[in-house]
C-alpha positions in Angstrom: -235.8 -0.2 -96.0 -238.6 -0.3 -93.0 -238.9 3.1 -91.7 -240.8 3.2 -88.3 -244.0 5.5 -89.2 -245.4 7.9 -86.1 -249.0 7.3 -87.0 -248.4 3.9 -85.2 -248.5 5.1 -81.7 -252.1 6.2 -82.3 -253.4 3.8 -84.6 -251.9 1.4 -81.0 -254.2 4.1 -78.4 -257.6 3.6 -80.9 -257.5 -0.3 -81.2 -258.5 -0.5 -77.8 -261.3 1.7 -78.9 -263.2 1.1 -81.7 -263.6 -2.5 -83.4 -262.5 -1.1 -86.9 -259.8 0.9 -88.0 -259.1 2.3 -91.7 -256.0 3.9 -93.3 -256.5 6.3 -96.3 -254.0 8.0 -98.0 -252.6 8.5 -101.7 -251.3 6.2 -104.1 -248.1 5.0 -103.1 -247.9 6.5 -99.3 -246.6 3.4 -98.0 -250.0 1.6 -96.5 -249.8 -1.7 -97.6 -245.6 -2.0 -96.5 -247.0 -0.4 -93.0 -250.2 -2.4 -92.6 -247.8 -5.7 -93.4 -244.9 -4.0 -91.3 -246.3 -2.9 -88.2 -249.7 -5.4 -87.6 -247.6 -8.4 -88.1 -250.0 -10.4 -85.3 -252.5 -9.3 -88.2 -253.9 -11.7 -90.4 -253.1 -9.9 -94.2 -255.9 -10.1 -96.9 -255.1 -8.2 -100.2 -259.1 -8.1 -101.6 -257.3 -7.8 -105.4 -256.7 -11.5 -104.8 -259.5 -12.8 -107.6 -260.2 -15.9 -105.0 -260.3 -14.2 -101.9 -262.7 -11.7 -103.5 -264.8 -14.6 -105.3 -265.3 -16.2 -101.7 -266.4 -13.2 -99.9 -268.5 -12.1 -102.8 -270.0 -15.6 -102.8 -270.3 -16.6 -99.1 -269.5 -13.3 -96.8 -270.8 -14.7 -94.0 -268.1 -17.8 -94.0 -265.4 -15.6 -95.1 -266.1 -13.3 -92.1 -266.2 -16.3 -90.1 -263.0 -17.9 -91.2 -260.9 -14.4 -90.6 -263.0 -13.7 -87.6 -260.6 -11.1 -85.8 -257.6 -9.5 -86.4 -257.8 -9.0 -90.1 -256.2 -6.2 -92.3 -258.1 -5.9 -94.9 -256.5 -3.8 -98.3 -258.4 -3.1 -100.9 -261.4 -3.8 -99.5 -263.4 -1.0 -101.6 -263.2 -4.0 -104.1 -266.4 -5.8 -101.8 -268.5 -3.0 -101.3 -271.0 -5.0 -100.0 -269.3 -7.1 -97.7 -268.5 -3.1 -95.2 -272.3 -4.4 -94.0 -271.8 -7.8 -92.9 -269.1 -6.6 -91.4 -271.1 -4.2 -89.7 -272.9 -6.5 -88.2 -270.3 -8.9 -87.2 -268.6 -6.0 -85.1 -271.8 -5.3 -83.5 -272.1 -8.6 -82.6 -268.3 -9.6 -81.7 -267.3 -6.3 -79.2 -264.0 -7.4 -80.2 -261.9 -3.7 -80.3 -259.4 -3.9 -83.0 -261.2 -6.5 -85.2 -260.4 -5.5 -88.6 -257.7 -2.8 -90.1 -259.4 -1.3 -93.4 -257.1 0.2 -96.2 -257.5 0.8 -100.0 -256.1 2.9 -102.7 -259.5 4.6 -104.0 -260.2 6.5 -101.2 -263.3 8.0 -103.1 -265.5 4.4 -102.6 -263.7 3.7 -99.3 -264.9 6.6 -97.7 -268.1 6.2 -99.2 -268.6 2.3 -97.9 -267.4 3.6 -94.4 -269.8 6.6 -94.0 -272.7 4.7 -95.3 -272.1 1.2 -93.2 -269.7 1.5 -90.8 -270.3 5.3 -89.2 -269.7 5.6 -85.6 -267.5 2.0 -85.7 -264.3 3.3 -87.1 -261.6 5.2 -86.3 -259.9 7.0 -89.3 -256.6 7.5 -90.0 -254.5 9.2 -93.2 -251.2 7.9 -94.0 -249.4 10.7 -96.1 -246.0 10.7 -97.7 -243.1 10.9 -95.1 -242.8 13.8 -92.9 -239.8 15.6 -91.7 -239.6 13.6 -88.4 -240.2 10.2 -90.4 -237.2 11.5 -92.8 -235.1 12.5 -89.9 -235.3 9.0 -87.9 -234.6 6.9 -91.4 -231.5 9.8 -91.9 -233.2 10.6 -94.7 -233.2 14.8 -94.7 -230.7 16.1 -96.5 -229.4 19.2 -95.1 -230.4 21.7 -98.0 -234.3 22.5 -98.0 -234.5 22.7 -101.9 -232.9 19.1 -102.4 -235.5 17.6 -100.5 -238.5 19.1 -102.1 -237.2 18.5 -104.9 -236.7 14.7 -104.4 -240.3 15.0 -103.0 -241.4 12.5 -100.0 -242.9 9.3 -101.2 -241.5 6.3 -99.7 -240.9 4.2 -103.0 -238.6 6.9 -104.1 -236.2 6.3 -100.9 -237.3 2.2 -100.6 -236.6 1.5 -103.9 -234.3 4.2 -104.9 -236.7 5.4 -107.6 -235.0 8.5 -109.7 -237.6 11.0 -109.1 -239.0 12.2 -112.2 -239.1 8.5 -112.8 -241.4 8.1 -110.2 -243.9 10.7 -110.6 -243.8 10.7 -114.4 -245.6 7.0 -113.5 -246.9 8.3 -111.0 -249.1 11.0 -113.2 -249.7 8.7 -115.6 -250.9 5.6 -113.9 -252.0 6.6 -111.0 -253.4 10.3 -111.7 -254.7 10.1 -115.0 -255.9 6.2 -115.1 -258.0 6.7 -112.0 -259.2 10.0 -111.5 -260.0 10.2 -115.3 -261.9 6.6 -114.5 -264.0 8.0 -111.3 -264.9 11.1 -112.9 -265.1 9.8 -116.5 -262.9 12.6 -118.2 -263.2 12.6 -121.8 -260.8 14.4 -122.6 -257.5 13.4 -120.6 -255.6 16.3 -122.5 -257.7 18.8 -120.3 -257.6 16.9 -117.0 -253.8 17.1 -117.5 -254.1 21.0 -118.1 -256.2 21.5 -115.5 -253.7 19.4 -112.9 -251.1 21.7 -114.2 -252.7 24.9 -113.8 -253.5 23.6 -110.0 -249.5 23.5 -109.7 -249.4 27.1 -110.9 -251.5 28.2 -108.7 -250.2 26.3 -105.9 -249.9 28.8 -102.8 -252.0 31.2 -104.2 -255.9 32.0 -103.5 -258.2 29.5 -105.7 -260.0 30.9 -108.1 -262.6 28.2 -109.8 -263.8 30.8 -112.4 -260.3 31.5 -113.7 -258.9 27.9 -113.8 -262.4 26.9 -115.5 -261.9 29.7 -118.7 -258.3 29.1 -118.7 -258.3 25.5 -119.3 -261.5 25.8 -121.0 -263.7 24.0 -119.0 -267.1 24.6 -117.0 -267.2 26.2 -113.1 -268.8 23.1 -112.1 -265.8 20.8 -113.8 -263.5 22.4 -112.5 -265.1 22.3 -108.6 -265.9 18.2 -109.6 -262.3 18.2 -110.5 -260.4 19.9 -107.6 -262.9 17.2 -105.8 -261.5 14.3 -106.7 -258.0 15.4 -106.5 -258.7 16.2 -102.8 -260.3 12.5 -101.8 -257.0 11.3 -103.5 -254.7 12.9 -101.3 -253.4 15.4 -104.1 -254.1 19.1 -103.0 -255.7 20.2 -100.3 -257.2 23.4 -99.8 -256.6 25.4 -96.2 -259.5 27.5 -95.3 -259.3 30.9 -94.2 -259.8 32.3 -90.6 -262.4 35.1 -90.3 -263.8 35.0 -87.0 -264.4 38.2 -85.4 -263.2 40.0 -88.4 -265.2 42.1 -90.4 -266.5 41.3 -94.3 -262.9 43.0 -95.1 -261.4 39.4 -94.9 -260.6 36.8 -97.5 -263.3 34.2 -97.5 -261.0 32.7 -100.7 -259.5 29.3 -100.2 -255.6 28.7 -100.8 -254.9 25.6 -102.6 -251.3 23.3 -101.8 -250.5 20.0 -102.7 -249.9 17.3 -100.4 -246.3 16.7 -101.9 -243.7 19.1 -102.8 -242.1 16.3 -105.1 -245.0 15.9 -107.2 -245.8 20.2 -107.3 -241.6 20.3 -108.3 -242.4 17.6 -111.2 -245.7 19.3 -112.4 -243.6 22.9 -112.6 -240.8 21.0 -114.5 -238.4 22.0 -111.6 -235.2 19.1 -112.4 -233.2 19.9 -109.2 -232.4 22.0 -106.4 -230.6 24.4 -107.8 -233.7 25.3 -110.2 -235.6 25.6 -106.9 -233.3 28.8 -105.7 -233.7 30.1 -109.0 -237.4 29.7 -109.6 -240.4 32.5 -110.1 -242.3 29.7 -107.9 -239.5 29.5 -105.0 -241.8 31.3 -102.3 -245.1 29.3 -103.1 -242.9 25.7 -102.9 -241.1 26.7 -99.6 -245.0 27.9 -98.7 -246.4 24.4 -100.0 -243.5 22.7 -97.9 -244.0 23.8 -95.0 -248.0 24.0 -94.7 -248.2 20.3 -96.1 -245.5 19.5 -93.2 -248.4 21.1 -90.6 -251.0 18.9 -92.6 -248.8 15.8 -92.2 -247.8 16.1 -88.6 -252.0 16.8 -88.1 -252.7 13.6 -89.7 -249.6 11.1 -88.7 -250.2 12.5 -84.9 -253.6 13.2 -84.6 -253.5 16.2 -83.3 -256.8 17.4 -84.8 -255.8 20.9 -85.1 -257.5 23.9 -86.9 -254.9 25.3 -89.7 -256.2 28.4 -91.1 -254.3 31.3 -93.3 -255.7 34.9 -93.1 -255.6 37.8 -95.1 -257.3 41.1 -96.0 -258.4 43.1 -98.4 -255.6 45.3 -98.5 -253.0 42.4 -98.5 -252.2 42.2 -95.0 -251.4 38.6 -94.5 -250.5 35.4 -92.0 -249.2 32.5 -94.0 -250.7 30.2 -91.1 -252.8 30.0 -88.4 -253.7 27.5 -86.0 -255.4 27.4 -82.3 -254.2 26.2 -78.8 -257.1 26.3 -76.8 -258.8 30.1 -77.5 -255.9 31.9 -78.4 -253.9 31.9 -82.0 -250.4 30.8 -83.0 -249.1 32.7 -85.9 -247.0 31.3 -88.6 -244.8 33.5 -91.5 -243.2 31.6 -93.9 -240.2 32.8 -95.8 -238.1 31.5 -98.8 -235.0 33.5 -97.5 -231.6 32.4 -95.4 -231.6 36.4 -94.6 -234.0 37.8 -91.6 -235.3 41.4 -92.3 -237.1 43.3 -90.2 -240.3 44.0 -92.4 -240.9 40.2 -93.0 -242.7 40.3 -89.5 -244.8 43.0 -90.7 -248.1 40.5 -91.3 -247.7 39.4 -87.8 -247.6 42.6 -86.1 -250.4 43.6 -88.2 -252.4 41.0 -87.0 -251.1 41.0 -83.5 -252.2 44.9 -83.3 -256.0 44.3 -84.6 -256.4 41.0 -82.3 -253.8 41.5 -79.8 -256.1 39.3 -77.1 -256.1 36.4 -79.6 -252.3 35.9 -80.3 -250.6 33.4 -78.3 -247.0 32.9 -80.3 -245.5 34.4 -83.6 -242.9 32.4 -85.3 -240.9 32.9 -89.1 -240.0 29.9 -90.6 -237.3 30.4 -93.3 -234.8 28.1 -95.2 -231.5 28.8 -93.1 -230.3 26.1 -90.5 -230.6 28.5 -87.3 -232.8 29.4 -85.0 -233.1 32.8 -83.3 -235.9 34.7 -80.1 -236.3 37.7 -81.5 -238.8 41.0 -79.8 -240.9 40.5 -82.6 -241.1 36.5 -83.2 -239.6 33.2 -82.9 -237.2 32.5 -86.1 -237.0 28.8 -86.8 -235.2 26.7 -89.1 -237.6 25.0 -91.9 -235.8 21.5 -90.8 -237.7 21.7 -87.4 -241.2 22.4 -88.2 -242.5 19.4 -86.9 -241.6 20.4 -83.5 -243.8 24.0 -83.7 
């Protein structure tokens, strides 16, 4: 199954522009079936290859003059050394679109590309499929908790991988085996806690000091842990927006995972019905549809500022982000039934900051879609058009 992924029309707009481009991502996100897919008048070198990477680790400088241009490169965090000869070929060549960068440890990736190649890249992050990828492949099922459940990586769907196939292997080989390798965890037992107290807690304000004594661990493993599981493209933590507010507002981050599928798995949540019937239904709906804002962001590149904000007292908008100087406001709802006191964050908001607010919408897991007085109500299954 080849499903057409929208990060292609930019990664097409920025290869006129810069002479590198790289793709991060998670495990498993589909970069190496897209790189082969879509860059087909590429020239494909997997680094893995023991040969390949002998002859660049050996003689970089005929390597990089045998593929010369219009090389994907994928795993090339495997030649650390070879991001500055290839610095200095691009400097010398001009060519835009030289070389496509990808690799599955983002961690050294990054690393190579900030240290070598600053300022000659464009970056892009390819996450699981979003709605609108789902939607074009006729991949959506209609009912909200089905898909979450099933999650959103593209090997469950290519390869019709049972889910908690998939990320049961997907914990253990890909999770464990390497984060445990790039911080050196010594006990796995913990890091596994730990992951599973993050899933807990998805949704909800992070709270280092409390994760640290729970799994019995130190404040600063636990920050060196969240870390890592950000560079790899598991959770991600959405700032909050305090700008002319008072010291009244949460400074607190909120942390979500970048896969509902994978959250589902880690709560032991074995189908969509458990979803309607689960303590943790309003932080997954929550989870769904601010990592659909962070994948649209990314796959798009619309460089947008996502923000949540909340009080002291509680007051609360599930998400916030900015068009131009004013502020589009976002309540999210795990209900098929409207009532009128779920709007009561945004009118809170609205009536402190009225000059700031530009729209107010309630996303909720029904199909329709109504204008109300006090905000937009819209269907969960057309976020990526907000």
């Amino acid at each position: 199954m080849s499903i057409r992924r929208i990060i292609k029309k930019e990664m097409d707009i920025y290869k006129k522009k810069y002479p590198i481009l790289a793709v991060t991502g998670p495990r498993q996100s589909g970069k190496t079936t897209f790189l082969k897919t879509e860059f087909s008048d590429y020239i494909y070198l997997n680094m893995e290859n023991p040969d390949l990477r002998n002859y660049a680790e050996k003689d970089p400088n005929a390597f990089l003059k045998q593929y010369d241009k219009y090389i994907i490169l994928d795993e090339v965090q495997r030649v650390p050394f070879l991001f500055s000869y290839i610095q200095a070929k691009v400097d010398n060549d001009k060519i835009m679109g030289q070389y496509i960068l990808s690799g599955s440890q983002n961690f050294h990736l990054l690393q190579n590309i900030t240290q070598s190649l600053a300022g000659r890249v464009a970056l892009f992050k390819l996450l699981p499929f979003d709605l609108g990828e789902m939607k074009s492949a006729k991949l959506l099922n209609k009912d909200f908790a089905y898909n979450l459940q099933k999650g959103f990586y593209p090997a469950i769907y290519d390869r019709d991988i049972p889910s908690k196939v998939f990320y049961s292997n997907y914990i253990q080989t890909y999770i464990e085996r390497d984060l445990s390798d790039l911080i050196h965890v010594k006990d796995l037992k913990l890091f596994r806690n730990f992951i599973l107290l993050c899933a807990a807690r998805a949704g909800q304000l992070l709270n280092l000091n409390s994760m640290a004594n729970e799994c019995g661990i130190s404040q600063p493993t636990a920050k060196a842990w969240i870390s890592v599981l950000e560079t790899s493209y598991i959770v991600f933590q959405l700032q909050p927006y305090y700008k002319n507010f008072n010291k009244r507002i949460t400074k607190s981050s909120k942390l979500y995972f970048y896969d509902c599928g994978l959250l589902c798995h880690l709560l032991k949540i074995k189908d969509a019905n458990a979803i309607r019937t689960s303590t943790h239904k309003g932080n997954l709906f929550e989870n769904f549809v601010v990592s659909e804002f962070v994948k649209n962001n990314y796959h798009k590149n619309l460089l947008r500022d996502i923000w949540f904000w909340r009080d002291a007292v509680g007051h609360e908008v599930d998400l916030i982000w900015q068009d131009d100087e004013q502020l589009n406001l976002i309540e999210i709802k795990a209900s098929e039934t409207i009532m009128s006191d779920m709007f009561k964050g945004l009118h809170y908001f609205e009536k402190i900051a009225p000059e700031l607010v530009k729209t107010k919408t309630l996303i909720h897991t029904g199909d329709f879609n109504q204008n109300r007085t006090d905000a937009k109500v819209t269907s969960w299954n057309i976020v990526e058009k907000i």
